[in-house]
C-alpha positions in Angstrom: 5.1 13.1 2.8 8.2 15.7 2.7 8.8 14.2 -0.3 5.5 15.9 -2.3 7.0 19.2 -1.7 9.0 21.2 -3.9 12.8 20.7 -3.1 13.4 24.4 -1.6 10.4 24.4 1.2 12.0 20.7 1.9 15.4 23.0 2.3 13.8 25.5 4.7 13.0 27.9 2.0 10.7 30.5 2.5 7.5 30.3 1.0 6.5 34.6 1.4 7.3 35.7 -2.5 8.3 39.7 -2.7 7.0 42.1 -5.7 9.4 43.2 -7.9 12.2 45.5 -6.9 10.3 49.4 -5.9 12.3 52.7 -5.3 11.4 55.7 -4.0 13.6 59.2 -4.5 14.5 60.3 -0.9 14.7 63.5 1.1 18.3 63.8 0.1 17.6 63.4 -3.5 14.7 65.8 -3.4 17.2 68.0 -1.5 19.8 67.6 -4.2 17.9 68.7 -7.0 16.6 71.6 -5.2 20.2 72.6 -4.1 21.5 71.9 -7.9 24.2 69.2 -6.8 24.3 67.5 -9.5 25.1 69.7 -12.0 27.9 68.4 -13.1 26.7 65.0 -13.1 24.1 65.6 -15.9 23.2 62.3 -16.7 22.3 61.7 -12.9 20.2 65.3 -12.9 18.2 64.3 -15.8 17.3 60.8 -14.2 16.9 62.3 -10.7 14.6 64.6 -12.3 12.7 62.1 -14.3 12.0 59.9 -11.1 11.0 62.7 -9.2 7.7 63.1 -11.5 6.9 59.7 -11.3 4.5 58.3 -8.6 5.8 57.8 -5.3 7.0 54.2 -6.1 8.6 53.1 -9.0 10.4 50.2 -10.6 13.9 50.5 -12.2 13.2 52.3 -15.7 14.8 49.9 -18.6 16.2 52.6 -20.4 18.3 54.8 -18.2 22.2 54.5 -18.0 23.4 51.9 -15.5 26.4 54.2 -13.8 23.7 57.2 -13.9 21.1 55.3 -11.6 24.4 53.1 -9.6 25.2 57.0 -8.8 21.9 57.8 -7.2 21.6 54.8 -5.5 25.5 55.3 -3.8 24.7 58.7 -3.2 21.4 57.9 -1.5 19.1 59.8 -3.8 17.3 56.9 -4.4 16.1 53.9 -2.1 14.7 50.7 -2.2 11.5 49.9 -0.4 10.7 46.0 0.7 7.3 45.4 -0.4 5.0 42.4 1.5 3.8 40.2 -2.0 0.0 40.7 -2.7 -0.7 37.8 -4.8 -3.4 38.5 -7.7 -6.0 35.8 -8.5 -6.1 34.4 -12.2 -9.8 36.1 -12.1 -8.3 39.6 -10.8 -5.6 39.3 -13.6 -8.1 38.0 -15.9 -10.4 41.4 -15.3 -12.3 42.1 -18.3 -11.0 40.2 -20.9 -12.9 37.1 -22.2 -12.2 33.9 -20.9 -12.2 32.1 -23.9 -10.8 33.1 -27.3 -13.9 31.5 -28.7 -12.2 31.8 -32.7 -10.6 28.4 -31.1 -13.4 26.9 -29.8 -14.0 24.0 -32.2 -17.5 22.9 -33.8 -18.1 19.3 -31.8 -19.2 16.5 -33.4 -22.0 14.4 -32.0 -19.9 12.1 -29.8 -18.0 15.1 -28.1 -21.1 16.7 -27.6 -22.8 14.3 -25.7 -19.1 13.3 -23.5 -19.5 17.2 -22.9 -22.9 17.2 -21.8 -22.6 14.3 -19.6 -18.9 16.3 -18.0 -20.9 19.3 -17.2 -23.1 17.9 -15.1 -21.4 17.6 -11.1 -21.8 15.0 -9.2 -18.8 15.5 -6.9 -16.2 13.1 -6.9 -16.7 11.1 -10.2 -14.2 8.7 -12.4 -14.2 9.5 -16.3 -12.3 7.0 -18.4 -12.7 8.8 -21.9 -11.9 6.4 -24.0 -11.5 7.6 -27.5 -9.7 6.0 -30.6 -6.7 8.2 -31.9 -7.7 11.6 -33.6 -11.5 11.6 -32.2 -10.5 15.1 -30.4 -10.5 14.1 -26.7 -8.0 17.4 -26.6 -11.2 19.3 -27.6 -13.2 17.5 -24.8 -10.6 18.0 -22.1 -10.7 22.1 -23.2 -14.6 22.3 -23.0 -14.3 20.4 -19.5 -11.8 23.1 -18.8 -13.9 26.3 -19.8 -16.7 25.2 -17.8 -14.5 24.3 -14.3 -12.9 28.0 -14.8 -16.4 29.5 -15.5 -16.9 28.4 -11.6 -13.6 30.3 -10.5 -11.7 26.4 -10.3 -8.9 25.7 -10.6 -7.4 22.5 -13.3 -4.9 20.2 -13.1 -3.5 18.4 -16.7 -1.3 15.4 -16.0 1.0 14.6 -19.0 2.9 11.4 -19.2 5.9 13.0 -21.2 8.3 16.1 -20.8 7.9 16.5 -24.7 4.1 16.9 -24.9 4.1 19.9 -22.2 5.5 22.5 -25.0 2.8 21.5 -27.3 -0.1 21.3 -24.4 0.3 24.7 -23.2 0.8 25.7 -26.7 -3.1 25.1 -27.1 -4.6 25.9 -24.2 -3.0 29.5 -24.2 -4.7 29.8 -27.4 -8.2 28.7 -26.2 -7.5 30.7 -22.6 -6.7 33.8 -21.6 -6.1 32.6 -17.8 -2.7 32.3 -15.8 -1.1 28.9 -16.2 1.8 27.1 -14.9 3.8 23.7 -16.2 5.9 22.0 -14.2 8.3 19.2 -15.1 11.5 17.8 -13.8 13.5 19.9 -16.5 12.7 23.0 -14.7 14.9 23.9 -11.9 14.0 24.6 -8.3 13.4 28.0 -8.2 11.0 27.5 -11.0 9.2 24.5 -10.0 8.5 26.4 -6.3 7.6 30.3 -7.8 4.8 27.5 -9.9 3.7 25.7 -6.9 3.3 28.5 -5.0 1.0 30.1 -7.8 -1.4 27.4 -7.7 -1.5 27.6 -4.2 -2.2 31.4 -3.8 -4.7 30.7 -6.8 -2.5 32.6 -9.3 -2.8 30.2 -12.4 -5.8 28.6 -13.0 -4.1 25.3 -15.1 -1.5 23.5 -13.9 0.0 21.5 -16.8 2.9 18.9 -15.6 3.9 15.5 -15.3 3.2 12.9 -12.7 5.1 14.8 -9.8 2.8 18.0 -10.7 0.1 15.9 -9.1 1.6 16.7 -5.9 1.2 20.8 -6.0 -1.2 22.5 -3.7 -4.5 24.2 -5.2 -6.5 26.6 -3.7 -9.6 25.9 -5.5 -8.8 22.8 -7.2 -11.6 21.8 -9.5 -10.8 19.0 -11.9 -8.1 17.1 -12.7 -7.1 15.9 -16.4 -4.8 12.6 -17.1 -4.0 12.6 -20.6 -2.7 8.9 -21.8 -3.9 7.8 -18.6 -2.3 3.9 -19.7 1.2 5.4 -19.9 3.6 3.2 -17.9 5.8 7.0 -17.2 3.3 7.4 -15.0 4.5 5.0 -12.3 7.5 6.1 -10.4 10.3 3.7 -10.5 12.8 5.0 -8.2 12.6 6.4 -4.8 9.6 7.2 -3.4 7.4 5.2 -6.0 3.8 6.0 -6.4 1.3 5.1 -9.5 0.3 9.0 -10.2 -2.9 7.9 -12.1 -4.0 6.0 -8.7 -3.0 8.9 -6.8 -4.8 11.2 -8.8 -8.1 9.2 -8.3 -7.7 9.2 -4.3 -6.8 13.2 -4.8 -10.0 13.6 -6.7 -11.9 11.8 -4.3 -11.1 13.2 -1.3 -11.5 16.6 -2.6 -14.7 15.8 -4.2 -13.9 16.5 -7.5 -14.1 14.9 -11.2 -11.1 13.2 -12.6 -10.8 12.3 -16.4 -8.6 9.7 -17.4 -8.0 9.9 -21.2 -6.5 7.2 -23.6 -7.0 5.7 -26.9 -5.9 2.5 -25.5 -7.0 2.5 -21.7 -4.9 0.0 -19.2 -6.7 -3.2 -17.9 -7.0 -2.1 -15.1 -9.0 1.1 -15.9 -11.2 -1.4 -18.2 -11.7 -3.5 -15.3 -12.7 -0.8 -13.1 -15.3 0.3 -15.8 -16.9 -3.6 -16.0 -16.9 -2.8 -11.6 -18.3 0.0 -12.0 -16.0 2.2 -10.3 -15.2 4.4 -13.5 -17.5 5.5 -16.1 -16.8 5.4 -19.3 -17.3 7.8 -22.3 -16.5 6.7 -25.4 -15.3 8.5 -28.7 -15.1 6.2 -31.6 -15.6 8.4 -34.6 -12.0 10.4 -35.9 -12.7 14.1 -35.7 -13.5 16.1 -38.6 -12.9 14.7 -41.8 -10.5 12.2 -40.8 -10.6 8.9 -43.0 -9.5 5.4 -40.7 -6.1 4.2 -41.4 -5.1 1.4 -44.2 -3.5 -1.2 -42.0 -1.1 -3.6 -43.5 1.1 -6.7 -41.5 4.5 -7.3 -43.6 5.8 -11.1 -43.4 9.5 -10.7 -43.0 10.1 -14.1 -43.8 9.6 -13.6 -47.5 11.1 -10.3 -47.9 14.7 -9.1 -48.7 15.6 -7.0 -45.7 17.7 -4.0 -45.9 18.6 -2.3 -42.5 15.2 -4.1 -41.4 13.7 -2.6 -44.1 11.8 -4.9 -46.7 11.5 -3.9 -50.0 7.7 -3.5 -50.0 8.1 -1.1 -47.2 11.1 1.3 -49.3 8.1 0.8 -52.2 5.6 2.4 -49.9 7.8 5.2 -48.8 8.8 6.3 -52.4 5.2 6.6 -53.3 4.0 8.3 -50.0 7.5 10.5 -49.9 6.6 11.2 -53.6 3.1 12.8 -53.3 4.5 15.3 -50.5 3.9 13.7 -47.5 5.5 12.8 -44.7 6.4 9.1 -43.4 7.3 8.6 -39.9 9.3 5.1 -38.7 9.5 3.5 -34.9 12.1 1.8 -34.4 12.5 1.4 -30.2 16.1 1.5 -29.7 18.5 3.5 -30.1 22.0 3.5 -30.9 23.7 3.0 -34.4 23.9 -0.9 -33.9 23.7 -2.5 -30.2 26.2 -5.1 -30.4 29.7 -4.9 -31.6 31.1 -8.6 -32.2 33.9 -10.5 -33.5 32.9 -11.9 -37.0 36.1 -14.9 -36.4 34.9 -16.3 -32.7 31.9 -14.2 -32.0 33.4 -12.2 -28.9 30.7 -9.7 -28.2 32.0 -6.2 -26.1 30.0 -5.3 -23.1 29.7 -3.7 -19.9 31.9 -5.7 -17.2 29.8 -4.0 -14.5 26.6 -5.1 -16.4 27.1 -8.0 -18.1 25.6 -6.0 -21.1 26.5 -5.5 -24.8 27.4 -1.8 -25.4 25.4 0.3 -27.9 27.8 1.8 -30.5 27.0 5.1 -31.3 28.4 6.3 -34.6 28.5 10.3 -34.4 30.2 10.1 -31.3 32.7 6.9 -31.6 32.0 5.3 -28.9 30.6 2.6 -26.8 27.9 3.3 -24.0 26.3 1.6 -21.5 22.3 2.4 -22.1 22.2 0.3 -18.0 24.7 2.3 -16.3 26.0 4.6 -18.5 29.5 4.1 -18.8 31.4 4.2 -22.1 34.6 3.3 -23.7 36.6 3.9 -26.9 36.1 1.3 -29.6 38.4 -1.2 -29.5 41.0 -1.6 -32.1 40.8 -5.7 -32.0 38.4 -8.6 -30.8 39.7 -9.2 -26.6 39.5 -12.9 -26.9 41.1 -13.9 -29.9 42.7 -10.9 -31.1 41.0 -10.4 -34.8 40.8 -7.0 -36.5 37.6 -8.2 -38.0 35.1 -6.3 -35.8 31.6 -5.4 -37.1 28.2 -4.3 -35.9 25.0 -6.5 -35.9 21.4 -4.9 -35.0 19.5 -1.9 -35.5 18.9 1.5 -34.4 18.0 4.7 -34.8 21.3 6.2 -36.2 21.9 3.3 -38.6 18.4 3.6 -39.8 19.2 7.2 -40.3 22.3 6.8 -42.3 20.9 3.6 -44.7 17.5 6.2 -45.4 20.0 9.0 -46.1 21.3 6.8 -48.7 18.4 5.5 -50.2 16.2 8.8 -50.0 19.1 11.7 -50.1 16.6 14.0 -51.8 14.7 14.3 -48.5 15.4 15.3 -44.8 15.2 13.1 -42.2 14.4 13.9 -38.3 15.7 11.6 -36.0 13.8 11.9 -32.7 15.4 9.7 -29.5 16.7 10.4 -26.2 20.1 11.1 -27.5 19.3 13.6 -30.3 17.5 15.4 -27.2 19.2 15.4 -25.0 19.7 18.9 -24.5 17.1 21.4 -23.5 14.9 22.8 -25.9 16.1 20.6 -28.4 13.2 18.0 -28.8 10.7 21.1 -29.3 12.9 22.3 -31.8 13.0 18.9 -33.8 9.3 19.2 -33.0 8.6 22.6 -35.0 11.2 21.4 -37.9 8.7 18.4 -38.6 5.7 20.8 -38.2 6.6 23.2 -40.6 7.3 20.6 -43.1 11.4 21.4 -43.0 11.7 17.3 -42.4 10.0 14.5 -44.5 11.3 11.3 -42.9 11.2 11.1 -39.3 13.0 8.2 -37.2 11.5 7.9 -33.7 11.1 5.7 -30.5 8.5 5.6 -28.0 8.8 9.0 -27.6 7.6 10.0 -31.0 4.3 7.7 -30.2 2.6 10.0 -27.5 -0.1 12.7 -28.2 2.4 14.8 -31.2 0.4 15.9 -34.0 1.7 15.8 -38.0 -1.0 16.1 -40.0 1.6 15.9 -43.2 2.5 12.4 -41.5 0.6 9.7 -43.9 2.3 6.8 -43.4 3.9 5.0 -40.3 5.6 1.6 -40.4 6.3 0.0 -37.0 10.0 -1.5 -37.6 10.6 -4.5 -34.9 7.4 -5.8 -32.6 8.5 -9.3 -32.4 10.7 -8.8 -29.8 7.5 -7.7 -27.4 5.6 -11.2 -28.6 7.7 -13.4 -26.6 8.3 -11.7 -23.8 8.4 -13.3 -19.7 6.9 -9.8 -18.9 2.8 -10.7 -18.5 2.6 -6.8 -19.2 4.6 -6.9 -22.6 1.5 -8.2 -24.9 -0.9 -4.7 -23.3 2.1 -2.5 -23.9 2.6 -3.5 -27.7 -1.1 -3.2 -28.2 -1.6 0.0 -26.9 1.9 1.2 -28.4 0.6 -0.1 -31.8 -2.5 1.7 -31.4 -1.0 4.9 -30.4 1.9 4.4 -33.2 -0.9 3.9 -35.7 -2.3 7.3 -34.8 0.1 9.4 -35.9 -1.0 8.2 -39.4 -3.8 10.5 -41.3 -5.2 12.8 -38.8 -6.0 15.5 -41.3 -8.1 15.2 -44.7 -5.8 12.7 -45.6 -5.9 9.3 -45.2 -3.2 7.8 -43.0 -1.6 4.2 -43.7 0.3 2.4 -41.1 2.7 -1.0 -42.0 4.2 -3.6 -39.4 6.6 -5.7 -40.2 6.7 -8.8 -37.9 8.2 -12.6 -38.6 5.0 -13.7 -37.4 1.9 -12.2 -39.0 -0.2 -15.3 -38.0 0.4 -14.1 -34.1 -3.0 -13.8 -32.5 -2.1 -10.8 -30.3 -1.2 -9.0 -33.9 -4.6 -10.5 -35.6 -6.9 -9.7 -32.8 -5.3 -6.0 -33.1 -5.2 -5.5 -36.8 -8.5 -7.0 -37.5 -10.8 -6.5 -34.4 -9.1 -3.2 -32.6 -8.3 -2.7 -29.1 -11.1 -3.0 -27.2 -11.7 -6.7 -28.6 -7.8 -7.8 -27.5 -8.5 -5.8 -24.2 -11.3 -8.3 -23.1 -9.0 -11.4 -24.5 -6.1 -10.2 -22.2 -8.7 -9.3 -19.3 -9.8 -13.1 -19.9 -6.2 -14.6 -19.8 -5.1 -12.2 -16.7 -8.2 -13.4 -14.9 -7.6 -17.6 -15.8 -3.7 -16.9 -14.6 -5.1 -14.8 -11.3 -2.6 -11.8 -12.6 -2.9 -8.2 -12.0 -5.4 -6.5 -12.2 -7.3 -9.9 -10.5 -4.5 -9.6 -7.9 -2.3 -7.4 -6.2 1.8 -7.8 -6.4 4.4 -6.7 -4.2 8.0 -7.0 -5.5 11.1 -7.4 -3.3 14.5 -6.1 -4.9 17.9 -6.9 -3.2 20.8 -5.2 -4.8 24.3 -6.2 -3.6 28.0 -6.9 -4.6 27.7 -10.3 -3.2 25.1 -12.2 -5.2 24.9 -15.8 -2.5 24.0 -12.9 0.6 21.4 -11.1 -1.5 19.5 -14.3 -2.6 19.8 -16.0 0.9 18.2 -12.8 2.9 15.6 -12.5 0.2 15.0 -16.6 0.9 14.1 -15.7 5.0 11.7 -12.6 3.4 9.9 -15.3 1.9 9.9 -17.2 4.6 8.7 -14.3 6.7 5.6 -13.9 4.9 4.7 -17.8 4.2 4.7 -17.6 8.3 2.8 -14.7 8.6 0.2 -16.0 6.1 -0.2 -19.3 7.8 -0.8 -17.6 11.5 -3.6 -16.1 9.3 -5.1 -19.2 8.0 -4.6 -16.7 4.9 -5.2 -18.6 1.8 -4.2 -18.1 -2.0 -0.9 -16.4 -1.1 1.5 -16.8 -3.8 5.4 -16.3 -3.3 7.8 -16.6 -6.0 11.3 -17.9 -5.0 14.0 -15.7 -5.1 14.8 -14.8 -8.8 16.9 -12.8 -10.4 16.2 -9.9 -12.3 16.1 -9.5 -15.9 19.0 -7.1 -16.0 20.6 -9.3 -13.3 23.8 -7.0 -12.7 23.9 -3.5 -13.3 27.3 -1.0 -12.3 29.1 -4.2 -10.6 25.8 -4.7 -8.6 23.6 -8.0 -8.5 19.7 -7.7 -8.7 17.4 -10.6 -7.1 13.8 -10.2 -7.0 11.1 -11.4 -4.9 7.5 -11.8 -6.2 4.4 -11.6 -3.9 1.0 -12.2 -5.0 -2.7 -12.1 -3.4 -6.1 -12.2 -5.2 -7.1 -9.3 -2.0 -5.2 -6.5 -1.8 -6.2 -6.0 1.9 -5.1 -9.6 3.0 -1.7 -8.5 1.0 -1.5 -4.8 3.0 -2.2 -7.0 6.1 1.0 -8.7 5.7 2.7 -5.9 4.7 1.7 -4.1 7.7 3.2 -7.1 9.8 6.4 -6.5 8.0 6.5 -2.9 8.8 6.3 -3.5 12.5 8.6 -6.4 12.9 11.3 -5.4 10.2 13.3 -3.3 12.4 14.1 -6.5 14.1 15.3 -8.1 11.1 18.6 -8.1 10.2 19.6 -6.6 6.8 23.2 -7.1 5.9 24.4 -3.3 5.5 25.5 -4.7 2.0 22.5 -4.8 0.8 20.0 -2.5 -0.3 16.7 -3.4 -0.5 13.5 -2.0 -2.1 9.8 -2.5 -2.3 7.5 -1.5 -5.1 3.7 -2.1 -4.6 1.9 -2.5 -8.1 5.2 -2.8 -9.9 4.7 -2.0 -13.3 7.9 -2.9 -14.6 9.8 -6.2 -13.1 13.6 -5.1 -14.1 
């Protein structure tokens, strides 16, 4: 449990904070001013002399000369006095000012109003799935939940799937508030992330706004907690020490006796399964806020379009006329890169990644190739390695090569290309962020990033570049993912007084995940999928545990993975345990990454007590197993993403 604590306590850090720096003039300065010694030190008199009429404690003044006050202090006219810290609670530091800056506090509609009422009244520990369609101002319901927690001196904890939406967050709930609040992310470095944990716990701030390892600070009164896009797979820790911080949330909640809202427009199975259980209640928004018209929706067939870049024609015709009437259009495109594969055109040699087995990505501003697996990257090769042509050229799309064909085709307008390479450094996403805001940008390129809980009211039209991709995937979670990625795609479309159209393009518009979207909404594909998960005995009607051997030698990291299974099969049949499923040994879908191999084993049970049972059998007896020290091997409970 070492591992939920900020870094520095982990290093021995102390967690006693001291006040700011505090000095005192001493008996020999008091002395020296009485005496006159400093008159030919003038600068020094006239500071001496100043501090003297202060109070008996005082704080470096930010005005006086540097070598005036280094003088006193060398001297000994002035000390410094160590001061125990006194922390001040959010209320103390709140004193008489209002709590809310009720200018902000927005006018509810009908919906919010009754999701409000029904928040407000405590019941102790309670699961809220608000479920509200894009735009239906589950932002303003999370703020009213807030107001009324702080009005009973608690403390609230906002869990945000993304770095990027933090900025924006805090942005409005300083404007609503006038309380002491914290955000903690994994951008921030140590000595930030423990002076913020250690706030909350001495009941300093009263919100805590973070990602998923924020769920992990220490509250002295905490009173609710918040997860905003509660679906969002960033939730799930992948490496390490992984954990599910939704789930975690929930058990926080309970054992603390608290309410927890879980937020989406496009809520996870599971959650929707827990609603039909009746563990979670739901609250449902299904009316846009304000004056908010419901997007045009339009599927594009591919197949009898001239494509430019990816780009039918209908789809530059739309642009134009959106682009013309001052508006904004945004584009998703998930991947990055100017094109992903660079290929031979004489004998189709394709460069990649020895240590992956990977195509590079060939990024254009920076001429080069890079591993998006491992990272490694190379110069770009001068001729084809196999047969030794000069006639090299790049296939695919992505983001860069979107944003040089649109700077051709629409070179009266700027375009904003939003990705984890354009952001890579700090305080660059927010500043792309603002530039769209203010208008500065009228074509924006994104990936996933740009489809999470960012607000352009000037955005009226989105076109969703490549699904088909997702509708054939071996992933059983790929079909949720598009839908709720289409839904919260489509939402960036039209949130103001203007109506918002969104476009997909797609090879195959007669796709019944895409129909069932398009013309019935989410909530109609979630109970299909629910349906199919349940006929297939698939999570969340079962419980997985996945296996992951990573070694040089490929034969030694299948073969010990092979007696895993054969461990458990045992174990399950000294149990009479029945409806244990075990998946041979497979290998992963990124099967070698950095000169490593990656082999997977899958293990399934409709209980997930029978399941821990097992588990617990292999925690006791695994010492006595031999793992090769070749090998590394993980286990992921609830894997969310089988790579």
């Amino acid at each position: 449990m070492t591992s939920a604590l900020p870094v520095k306590l982990r290093q021995g850090d102390s967690t006693e904070r001291t006040q700011p720096d505090y000095f005192i003039v001493s008996e020999l300065g008091y002395s020296a001013l009485e005496l006159g010694e400093l008159k030919r030190a003038k600068k020094q008199q006239d500071l001496l002399n100043e501090l003297a009429q202060l109070a008996n404690l005082f704080e470096k003044p930010t005005a006086c000369s540097p070598s005036a006050w280094k003088g006193l202090i060398e001297k000994g006219f002035i000390e410094k006095v160590d001061m125990p810290f006194i922390p001040q609670s959010w209320q103390e530091k709140l004193g008489n000012r209002p709590l809310v800056n009720s200018p902000n506090r927005l006018v509810l509609n009908k919906q919010q109003t009754l999701v409000v009422s029904r928040l407000s009244i405590r019941n102790g520990f309670e699961t809220f799935l608000l479920n509200g369609v894009t735009g239906s101002g589950k932002t303003e319901v999370y703020l009213q939940a807030i107001e009324s927690a702080l009005n009973r001196g608690e403390q609230v904890l906002v869990l945000v799937p993304e770095i990027g939406l933090t900025p924006q967050t805090i942005q409005r709930f300083k404007a609503r508030f006038n309380v002491e609040m914290d955000v903690l992310h994994s951008n921030m470095n140590e000595t930030e992330r423990l002076n913020a944990w250690l706030r909350a716990r001495n009941g300093e701030s009263a919100i805590v706004i973070g990602t998923r390892s924020a769920l992990f600070t220490q509250f002295q009164n905490l009173g609710l907690i918040i997860i905003d896009e509660e679906h969002d797979s960033s939730f799930k820790q992948q490496e390490g020490w992984r954990y599910h911080a939704r789930d975690l949330a929930v058990i926080r909640a309970k054992n603390l006796a608290i309410p927890i809202i879980l937020g989406s427009a496009t809520p996870s199975l599971e959650s929707v399964q827990n609603v039909q259980k009746g563990k979670f209640t739901e609250l449902t928004l299904t009316t846009r806020a304000g004056n908010a018209e419901p997007v045009k929706q339009q599927i594009i067939d591919l197949k009898t379009q001239r494509v430019t870049a990816g780009l039918s024609e209908q789809l530059f015709a739309k642009m134009k006329s959106h682009l013309d009437k001052g508006n904004q259009v945004m584009l998703f495109l998930n991947r990055r890169g100017f094109a992903p594969v660079l290929l031979c055109h004489e004998c189709g040699w394709i460069c990649q990644c020895e240590a992956c087995d990977k195509p590079y990505t060939y990024h254009q501003k920076q001429r080069v190739l890079r591993c998006h697996h491992c990272s490694s990257q190379r110069v770009i090769p001068r001729q084809c390695e196999h047969c030794g042509s000069t006639n090299l050229i790049t296939t695919g799309l992505g983001t860069e090569q979107l944003e040089q064909v649109l700077g051709e085709q629409f070179s009266d307008y700027k375009i904003s290309r939003i990705d984890r390479d354009s952001t890579a450094r700090r305080g660059s996403l927010e500043a792309h962020l603002n530039e769209i805001r203010e208008g500065k940008s009228q074509i924006l390129i994104g990936t996933q990033m740009l489809a999470k809980g960012h607000h352009f009211p000037n955005v009226t039209l989105v076109a969703i570049i490549n699904v088909d991709s997702a509708l054939f995937s071996t992933d059983f979670r790929a079909e949720e993912r598009l839908a709720q990625l289409y839904l919260q795609v489509s939402g960036r479309a039209g949130r103001a007084e203007k109506q918002g159209e969104v476009v997909l393009q797609t090879h195959y518009p007669d796709h019944p995940l895409l129909k069932s979207l398009v013309e019935k909404g989410y909530e109609a594909f979630a109970g299909e999928a629910l349906k199919m998960r349940q006929l297939m005995m698939l999570p969340p009607f079962s419980s997985q545990v996945l296996f992951k051997a990573t070694s040089k030698n490929s034969e030694q990291a299948v073969q010990f993975l092979q007696e895993l299974a054969n461990f458990f099969a045992q174990k399950a049949n000294d149990l009479a345990l029945q409806g244990l499923q075990i998946r041979l040994p497979f290998s992963a879908p990124l099967a070698k990454k950095a000169g490593y191999y990656r082999w997977l084993l899958l293990i399934q049970h409709p209980s997930r007590m029978a399941l821990q049972k097992l588990l617990n059998m292999f925690d006791a007896e695994k010492e006595q197993m031999t793992v090769p020290s070749s090998i590394k091997l993980t286990m992921d409970i609830d894997p969310q993403d089988i790579s």
